[in-house]
BAFIPA-206308 format. One record per residue (C-alpha): x, y, z; residue in three letters. Coordinates in steps of 0.1 Angstrom, whole numbers, padded with zeros to 4 digits, always signed. Layout:
N
XYZALA...
This chain:
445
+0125-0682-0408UNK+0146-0675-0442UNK+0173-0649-0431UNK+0170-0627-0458UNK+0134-0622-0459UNK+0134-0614-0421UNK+0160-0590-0422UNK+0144-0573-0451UNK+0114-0566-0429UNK+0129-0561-0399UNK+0155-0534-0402UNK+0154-0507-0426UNK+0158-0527-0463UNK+0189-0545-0447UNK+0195-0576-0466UNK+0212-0606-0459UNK+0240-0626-0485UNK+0240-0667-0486UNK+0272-0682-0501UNK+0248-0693-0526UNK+0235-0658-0539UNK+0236-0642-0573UNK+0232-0605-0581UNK+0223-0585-0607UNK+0242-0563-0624UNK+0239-0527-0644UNK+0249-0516-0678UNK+0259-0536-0708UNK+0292-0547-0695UNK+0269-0567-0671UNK+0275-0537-0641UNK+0265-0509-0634UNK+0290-0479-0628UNK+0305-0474-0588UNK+0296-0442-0576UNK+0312-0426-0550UNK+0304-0390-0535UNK+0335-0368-0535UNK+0333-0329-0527UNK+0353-0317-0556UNK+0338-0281-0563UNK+0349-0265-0529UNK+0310-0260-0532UNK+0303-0289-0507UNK+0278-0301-0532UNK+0290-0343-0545UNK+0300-0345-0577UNK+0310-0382-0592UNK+0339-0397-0581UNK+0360-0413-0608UNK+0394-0419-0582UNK+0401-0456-0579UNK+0424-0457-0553UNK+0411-0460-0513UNK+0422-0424-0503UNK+0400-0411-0540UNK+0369-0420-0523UNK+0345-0398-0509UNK+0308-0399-0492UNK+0282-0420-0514UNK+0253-0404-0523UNK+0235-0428-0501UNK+0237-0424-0464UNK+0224-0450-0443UNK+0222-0454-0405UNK+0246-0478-0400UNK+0269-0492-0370UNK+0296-0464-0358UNK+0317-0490-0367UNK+0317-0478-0400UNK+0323-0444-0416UNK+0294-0430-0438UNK+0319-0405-0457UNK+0341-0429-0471UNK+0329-0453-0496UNK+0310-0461-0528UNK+0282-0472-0543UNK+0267-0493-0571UNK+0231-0499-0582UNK+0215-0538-0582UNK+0193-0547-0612UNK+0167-0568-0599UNK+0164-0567-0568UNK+0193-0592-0563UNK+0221-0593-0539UNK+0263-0597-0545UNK+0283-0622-0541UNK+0313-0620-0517UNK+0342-0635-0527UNK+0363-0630-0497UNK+0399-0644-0509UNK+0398-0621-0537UNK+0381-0587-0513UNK+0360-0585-0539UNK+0322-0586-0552UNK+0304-0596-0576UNK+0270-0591-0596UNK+0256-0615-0619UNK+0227-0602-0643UNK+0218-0587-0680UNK+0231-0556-0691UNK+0206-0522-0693UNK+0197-0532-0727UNK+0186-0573-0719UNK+0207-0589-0730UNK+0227-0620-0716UNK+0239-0616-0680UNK+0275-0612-0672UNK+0295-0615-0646UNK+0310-0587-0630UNK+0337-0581-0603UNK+0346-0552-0584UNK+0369-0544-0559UNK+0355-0542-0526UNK+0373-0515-0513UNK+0372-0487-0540UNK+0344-0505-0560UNK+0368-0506-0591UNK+0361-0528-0614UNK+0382-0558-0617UNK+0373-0581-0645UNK+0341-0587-0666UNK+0331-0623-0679UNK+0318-0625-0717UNK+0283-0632-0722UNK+0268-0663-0704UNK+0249-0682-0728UNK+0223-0709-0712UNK+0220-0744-0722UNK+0192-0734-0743UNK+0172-0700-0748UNK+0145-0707-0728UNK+0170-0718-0697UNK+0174-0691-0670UNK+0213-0689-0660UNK+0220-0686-0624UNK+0258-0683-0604UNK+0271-0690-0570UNK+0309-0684-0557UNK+0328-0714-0544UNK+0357-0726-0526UNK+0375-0750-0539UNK+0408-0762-0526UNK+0420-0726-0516UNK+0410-0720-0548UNK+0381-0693-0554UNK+0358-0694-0582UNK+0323-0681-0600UNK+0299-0707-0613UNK+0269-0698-0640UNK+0249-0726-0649UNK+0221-0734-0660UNK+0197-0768-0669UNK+0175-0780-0695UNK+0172-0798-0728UNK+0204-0794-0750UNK+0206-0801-0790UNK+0172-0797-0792UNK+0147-0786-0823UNK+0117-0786-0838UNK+0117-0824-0844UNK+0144-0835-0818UNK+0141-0830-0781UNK+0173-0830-0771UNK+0192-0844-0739UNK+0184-0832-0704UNK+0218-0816-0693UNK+0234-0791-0663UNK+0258-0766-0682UNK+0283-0756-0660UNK+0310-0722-0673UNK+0334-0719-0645UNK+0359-0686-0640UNK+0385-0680-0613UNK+0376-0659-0591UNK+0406-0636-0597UNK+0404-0636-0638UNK+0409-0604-0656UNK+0398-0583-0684UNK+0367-0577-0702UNK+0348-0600-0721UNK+0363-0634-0701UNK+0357-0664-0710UNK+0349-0695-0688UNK+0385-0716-0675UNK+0359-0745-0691UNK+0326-0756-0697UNK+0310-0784-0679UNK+0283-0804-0691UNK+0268-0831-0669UNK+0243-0853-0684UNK+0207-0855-0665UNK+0183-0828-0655UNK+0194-0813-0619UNK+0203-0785-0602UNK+0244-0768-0592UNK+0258-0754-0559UNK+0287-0750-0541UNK+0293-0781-0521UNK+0329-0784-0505UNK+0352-0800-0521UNK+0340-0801-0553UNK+0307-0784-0571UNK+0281-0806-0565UNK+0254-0818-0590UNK+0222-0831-0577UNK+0202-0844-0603UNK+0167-0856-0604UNK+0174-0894-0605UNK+0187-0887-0571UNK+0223-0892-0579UNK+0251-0868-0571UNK+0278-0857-0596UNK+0307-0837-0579UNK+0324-0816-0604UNK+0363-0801-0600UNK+0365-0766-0607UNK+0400-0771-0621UNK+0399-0800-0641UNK+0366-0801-0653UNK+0365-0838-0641UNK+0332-0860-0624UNK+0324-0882-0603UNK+0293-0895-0600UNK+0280-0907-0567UNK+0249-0934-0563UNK+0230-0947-0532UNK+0253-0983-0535UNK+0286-0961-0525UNK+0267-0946-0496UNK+0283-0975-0471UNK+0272-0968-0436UNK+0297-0973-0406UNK+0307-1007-0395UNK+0290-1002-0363UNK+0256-1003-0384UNK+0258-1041-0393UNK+0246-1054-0419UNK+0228-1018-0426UNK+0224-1014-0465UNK+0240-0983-0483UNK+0219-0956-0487UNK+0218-0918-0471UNK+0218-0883-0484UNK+0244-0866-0496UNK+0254-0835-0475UNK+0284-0820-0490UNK+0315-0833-0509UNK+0348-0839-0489UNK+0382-0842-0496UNK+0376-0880-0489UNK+0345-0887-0504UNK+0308-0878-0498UNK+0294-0865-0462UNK+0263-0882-0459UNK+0234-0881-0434UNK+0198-0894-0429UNK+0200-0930-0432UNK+0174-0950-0420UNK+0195-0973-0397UNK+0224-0945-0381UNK+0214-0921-0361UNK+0242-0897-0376UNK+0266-0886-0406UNK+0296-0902-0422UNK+0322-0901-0451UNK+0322-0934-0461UNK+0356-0955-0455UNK+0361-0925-0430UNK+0353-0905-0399UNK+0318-0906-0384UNK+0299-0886-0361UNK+0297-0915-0337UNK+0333-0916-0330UNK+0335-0875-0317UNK+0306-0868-0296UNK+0312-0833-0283UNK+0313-0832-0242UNK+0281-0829-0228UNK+0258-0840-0256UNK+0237-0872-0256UNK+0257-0900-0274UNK+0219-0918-0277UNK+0206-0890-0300UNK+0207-0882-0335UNK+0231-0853-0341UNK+0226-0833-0376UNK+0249-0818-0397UNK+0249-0789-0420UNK+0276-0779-0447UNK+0281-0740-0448UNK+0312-0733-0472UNK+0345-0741-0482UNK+0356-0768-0459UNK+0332-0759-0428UNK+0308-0781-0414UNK+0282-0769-0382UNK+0266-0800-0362UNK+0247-0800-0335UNK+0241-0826-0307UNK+0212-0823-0285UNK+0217-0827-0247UNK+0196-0846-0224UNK+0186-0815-0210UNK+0171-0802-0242UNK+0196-0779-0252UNK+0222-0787-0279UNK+0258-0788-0283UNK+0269-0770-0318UNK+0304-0777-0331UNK+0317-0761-0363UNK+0337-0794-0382UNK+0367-0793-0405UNK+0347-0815-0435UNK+0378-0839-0444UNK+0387-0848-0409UNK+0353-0844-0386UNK+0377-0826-0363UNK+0361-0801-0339UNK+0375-0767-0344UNK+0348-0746-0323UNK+0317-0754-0301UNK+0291-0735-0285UNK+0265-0742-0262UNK+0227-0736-0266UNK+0201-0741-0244UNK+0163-0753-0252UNK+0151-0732-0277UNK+0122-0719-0276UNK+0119-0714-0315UNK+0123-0737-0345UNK+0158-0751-0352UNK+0184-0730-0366UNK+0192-0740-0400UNK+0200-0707-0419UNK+0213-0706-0451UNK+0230-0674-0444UNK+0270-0680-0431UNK+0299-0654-0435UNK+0332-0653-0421UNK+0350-0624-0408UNK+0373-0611-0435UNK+0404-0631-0418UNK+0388-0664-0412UNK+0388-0660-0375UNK+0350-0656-0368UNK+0321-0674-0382UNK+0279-0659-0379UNK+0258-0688-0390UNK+0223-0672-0376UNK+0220-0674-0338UNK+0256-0688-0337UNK+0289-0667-0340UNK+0320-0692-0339UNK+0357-0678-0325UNK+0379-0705-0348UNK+0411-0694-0330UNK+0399-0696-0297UNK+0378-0730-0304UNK+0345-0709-0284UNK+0315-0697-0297UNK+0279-0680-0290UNK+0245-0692-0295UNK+0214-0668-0289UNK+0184-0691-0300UNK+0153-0679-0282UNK+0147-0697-0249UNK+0122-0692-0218UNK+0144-0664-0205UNK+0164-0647-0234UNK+0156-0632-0269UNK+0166-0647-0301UNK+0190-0630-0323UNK+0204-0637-0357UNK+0235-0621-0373UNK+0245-0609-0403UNK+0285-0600-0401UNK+0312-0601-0383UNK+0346-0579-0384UNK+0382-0589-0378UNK+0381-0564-0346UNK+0359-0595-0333UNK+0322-0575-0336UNK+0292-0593-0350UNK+0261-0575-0359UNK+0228-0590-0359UNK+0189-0584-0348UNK+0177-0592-0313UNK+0137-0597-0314UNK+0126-0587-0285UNK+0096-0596-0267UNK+0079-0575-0238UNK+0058-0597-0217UNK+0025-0602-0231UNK+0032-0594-0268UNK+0019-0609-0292UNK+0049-0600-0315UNK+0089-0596-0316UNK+0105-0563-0320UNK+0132-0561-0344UNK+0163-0545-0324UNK+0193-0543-0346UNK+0224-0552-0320UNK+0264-0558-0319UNK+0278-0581-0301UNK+0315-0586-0283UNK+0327-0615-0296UNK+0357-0623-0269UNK+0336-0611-0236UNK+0300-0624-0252UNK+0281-0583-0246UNK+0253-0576-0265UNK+0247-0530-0270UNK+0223-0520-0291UNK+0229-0499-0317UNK+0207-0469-0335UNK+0169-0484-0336UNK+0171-0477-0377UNK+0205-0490-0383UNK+0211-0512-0413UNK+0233-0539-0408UNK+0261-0552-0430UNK+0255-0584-0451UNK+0295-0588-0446UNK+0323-0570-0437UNK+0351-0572-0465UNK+0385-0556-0471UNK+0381-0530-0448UNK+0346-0521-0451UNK+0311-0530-0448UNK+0287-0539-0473UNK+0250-0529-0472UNK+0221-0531-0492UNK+0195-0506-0494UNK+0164-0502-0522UNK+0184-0521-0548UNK+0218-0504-0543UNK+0249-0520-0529UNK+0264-0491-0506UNK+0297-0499-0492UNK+0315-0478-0463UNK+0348-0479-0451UNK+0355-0489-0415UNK+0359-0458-0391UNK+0388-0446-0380UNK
């Protein structure tokens, strides 16, 4: 089930962040105004709070049940236009919202610091590839290097006479600009009608015809990949090229589902035969999903019916972490929802939470004797936070229980029945959303 709309329903307006999300934003500098609730009448009554500094901050105006992790009197707050959700941009501590100004006109990009919800920089106008086009943006990791993406696709050049050329319009900032009114590092244009996303280690186009173009956030350069470069392993002989394109590594295109290998490969390099995880069944087909920057999470299946899930370093097919999951009970776990902890230690991708230092990890798909639970965040202190559904015997459905789990000894507590949970946990805080406001409270203590 899609991981935002679950949560949504679930617990108290909690949403959920993808590394593919855009957000709208508030007044016509593309944002709307932080507001933070700071008792500065001696009255006890809020007044607005215009400090920018961490120790400035006061209680927002909107308290939420949350996890005691998190402090409910120190924070801010900034209203969503749309309905939409931020996007993280974790190297910078920072979010950012992506939508028209109050008065409708053309989005902007805006960041804000995560911890004092300052605002850091605001992109110029983002003007589609034609007027009709609807511009959308994702964040990415590039190389170390973090970015926002607006795009958008359709005809370009055209008229009243003259249709124009199909095209994907690409305007691409660093992550960490500055100023009002930026404009784009460059401006991408790659020929064909397609759609944009993140995709490793470059942006990745895919495009109707079913080609790929991969797209470097720093150059501006392509590369266009077809079915002929798509060379399976020599252990499939005399196997024709051909395969979908997973992700974009540093050495060349990740690429599963071939008709003929039961696996994935980077062509000319590693393949999934050649690191089978202990314990799964080296007969099956494993599968393989990209989740951001550099991370890959594969899973084996066992000959028991459980599956062995290994989070992958994309340019090597190393193993980095693996956890161990036991025949679920529920459809396959594919979410598009992954975060990291803000220091790169922990990884939540749905039922899974990955230690990367420790090389162990958790998996809470539903099985015959345990309930099913899928997280949302996890903080450096090595808490996740997620939903349990739990099922009494005989019901006919789940009930949400928001939960926190101890990442080193694997102890799931629950927490307050109506707690909203964070979409992420960033620069010392946690972000929530709540009826189209991002609130954001510091961590307790």
């Amino acid at each position: 089930m899609h991981v935002r709309k679950r949560l949504r329903n679930a617990v108290v307006g909690t949403a959920v962040i993808g590394a593919l999300a855009a957000c709208g934003g508030g007044d016509g500098d593309g944002g709307g105004t932080p507001r933070g609730g700071q008792d500065k009448t001696g009255t006890g009554e809020t007044a607005e709070n215009t400090g920018t500094t961490e120790d400035a901050l006061g209680a927002p105006a909107t308290r939420l049940t949350v996890p005691a992790h998190y402090d409910t009197g120190r924070g801010w707050e900034l209203p969503l236009a749309g309905g939409e959700e931020p996007m993280v941009l974790r190297g910078a501590g920072a979010v950012a919202t992506f939508g028209a100004g109050e008065h409708g006109d053309a989005p902007r990009l805006t960041v804000l610091d995560a911890a004092t919800g300052e605002p850091r920089w605001s992109s110029a106008a983002i003007e589609p590839v034609h007027e009709n086009a609807v511009p959308e943006a994702f964040p990415a990791t590039v190389n170390g290097e973090e970015y926002l993406i607006a795009w958008s696709t359709g005809a370009s050049g055209a008229d009243v006479i003259d249709r124009g050329d199909e095209v994907v319009v690409l305007d691409v900032f660093a992550a960490d600009g500055s100023g009002n009114g930026a404009e784009p590092l460059r401006r991408v244009e790659v020929p064909g009608a397609g759609t944009a996303r993140a995709g490793g280690a470059a942006l990745l186009v895919e495009r109707e015809d079913g080609t790929v173009v991969g797209v470097d956030p720093a150059t501006g350069e392509t590369t266009e990949h077809d079915e002929d470069a798509l060379v399976p392993p020599a252990v499939c002989k005399d196997c024709e090229p051909g395969g979908d394109i997973v992700a974009l590594t540093a050495n060349g295109p990740l690429v599963a589902g071939h008709s003929a290998y039961d696996g994935f490969w980077v062509p000319g390099g590693w393949a999934s035969h050649e690191n089978v995880p202990e314990g799964a069944d080296p007969a099956a087909e494993p599968s393989v999903t990209w989740v951001t920057d550099d991370v890959l999470v594969a899973a084996w299946p066992r000959t028991d019916g459980g599956s062995v899930r290994t989070v992958l370093d994309a340019a090597t097919g190393e193993r980095t972490a693996t956890a161990e999951c036991q025949e679920s009970e529920g459809a396959a776990n594919d979410p598009d929802h992954s975060v990291f902890s803000p220091d790169g230690r922990y990884l939540v991708h749905g039922a899974l939470v990955f230690d990367l230092r420790e090389g162990g990890g958790h998996c809470f798909e539903p099985t015959a004797d345990t309930n099913a639970v899928e997280f949302t965040a996890a903080a450096d202190s090595g808490t996740a936070f997620g939903v349990a559904d739990v099922r009494a015997e005989g019901a006919w459905s789940a009930t949400p229980t928001p939960v926190q789990l101890d990442i080193a000894s694997g102890e799931v507590t629950e927490t307050a029945a109506d707690a909203v949970l964070p979409l992420a946990d960033l620069a010392g805080a946690g972000l929530f959303v709540e009826g189209g406001t991002l609130v954001v409270y510091h961590h307790a203590g």
